[in-house]
Residue frames relative to the residue before (quaternion, step in Angstrom):
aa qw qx qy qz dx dy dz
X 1.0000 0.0000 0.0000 0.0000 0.00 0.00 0.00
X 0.3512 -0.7276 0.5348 0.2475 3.72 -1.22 0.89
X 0.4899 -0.6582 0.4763 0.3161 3.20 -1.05 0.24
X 0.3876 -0.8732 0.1776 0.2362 3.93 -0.02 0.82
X 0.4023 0.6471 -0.2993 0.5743 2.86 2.43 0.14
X 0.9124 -0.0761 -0.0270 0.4013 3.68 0.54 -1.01
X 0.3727 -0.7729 0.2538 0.4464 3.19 1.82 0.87
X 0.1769 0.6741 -0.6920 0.1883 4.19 0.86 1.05
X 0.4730 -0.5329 0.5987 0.3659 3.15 -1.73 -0.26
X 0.5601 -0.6021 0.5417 0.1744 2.99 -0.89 1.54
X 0.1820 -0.7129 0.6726 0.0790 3.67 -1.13 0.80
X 0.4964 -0.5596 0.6204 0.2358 3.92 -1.39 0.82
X 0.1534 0.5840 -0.7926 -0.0847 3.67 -2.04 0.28
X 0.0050 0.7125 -0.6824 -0.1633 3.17 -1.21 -0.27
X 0.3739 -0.7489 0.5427 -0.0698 3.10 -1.09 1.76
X 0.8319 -0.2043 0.2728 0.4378 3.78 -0.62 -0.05
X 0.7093 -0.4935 0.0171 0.5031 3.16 1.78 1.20
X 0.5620 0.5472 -0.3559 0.5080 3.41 1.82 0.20
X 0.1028 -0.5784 0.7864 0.1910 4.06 -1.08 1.01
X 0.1206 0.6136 -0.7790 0.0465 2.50 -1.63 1.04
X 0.5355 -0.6859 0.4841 0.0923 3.01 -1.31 1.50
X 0.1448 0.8075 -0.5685 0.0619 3.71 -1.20 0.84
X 0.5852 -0.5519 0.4913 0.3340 3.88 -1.59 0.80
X 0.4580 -0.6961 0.5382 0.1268 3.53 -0.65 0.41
X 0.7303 0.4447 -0.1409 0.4990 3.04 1.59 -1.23
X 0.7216 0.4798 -0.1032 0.4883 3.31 1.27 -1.43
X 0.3041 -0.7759 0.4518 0.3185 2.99 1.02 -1.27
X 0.6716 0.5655 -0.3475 0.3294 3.30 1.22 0.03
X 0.5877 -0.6690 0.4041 0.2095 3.28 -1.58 1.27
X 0.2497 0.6966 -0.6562 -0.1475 3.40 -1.38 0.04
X 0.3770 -0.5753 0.6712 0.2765 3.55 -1.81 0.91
X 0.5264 -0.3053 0.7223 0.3284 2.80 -2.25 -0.61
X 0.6979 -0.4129 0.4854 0.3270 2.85 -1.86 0.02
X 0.8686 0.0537 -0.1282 0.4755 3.53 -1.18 1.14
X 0.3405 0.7126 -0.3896 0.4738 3.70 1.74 1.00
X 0.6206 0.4944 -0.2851 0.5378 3.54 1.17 -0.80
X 0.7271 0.4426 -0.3181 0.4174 3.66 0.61 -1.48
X 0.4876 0.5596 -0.3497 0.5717 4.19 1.32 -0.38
X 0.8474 0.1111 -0.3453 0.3878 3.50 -0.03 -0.36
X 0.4852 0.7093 -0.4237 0.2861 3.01 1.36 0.05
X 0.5730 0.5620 -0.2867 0.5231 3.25 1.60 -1.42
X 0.6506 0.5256 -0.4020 0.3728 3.94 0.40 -1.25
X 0.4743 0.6384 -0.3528 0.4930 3.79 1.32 -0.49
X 0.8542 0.3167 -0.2528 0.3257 3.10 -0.40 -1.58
X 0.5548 0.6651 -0.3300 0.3754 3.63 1.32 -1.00
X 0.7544 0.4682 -0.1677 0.4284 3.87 1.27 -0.70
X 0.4580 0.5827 -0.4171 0.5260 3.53 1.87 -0.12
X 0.3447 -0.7030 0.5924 0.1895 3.05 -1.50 1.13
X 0.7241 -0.5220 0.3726 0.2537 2.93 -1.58 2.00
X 0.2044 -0.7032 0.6802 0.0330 3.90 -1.21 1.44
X 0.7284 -0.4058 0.4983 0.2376 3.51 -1.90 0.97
X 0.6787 -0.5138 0.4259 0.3066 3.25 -1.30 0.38
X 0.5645 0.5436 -0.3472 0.5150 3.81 1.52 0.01
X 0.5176 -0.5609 0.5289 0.3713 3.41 1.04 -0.95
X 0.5819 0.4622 -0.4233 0.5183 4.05 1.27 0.39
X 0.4583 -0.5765 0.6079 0.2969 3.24 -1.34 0.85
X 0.7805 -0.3943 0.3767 0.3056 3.55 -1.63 0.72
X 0.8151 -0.1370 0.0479 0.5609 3.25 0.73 -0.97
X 0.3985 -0.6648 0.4384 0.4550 4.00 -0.55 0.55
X 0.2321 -0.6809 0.6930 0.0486 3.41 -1.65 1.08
X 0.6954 -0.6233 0.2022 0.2950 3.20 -1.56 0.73
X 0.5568 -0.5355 0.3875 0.5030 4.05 -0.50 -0.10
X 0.2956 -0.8295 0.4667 0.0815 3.10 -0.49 1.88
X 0.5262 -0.5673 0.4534 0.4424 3.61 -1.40 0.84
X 0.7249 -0.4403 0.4204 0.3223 3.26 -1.69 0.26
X 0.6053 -0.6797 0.2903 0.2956 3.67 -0.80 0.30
X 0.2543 0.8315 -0.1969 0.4529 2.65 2.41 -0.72
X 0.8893 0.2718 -0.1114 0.3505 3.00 0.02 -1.99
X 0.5046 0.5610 -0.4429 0.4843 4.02 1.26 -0.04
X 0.6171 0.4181 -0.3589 0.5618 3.98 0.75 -0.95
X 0.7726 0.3245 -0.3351 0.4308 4.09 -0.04 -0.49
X 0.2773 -0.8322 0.4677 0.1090 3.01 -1.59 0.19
X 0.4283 0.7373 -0.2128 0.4770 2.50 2.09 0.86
């Protein structure tokens, strides 16, 4: 598959059971269909649980993107 920004070949990972296709060149990502809502869920399942306001117990640091735990780049 090309990539539709700079027609590279698109390269394959596969992350915590999601392939998810990306440009080497561009960097940009694409899923499949019902790829986003998986990593979305694998997210939410690792936030520590928040008070009845919506604040986490204690404040933690500004977390890297989710992006950046599935790539090695």
């Amino acid at each position: 598959m090309k990539c539709p920004i700079d027609g590279t070949t698109l390269a394959l990972s596969e992350r915590g059971g999601v392939e998810i296709d990306f440009c080497p060149k561009c960097r940009g990502v694409w899923l499949d269909r019902g790829e986003l809502d998986k990593i979305i869920n694998q997210t939410v399942t690792t936030l520590p649980p928040r008070d009845e306001r919506g604040y986490t117990a204690k404040p933690r640091k500004k977390r890297d993107s989710f992006l950046k735990e599935l790539f090695d780049f």
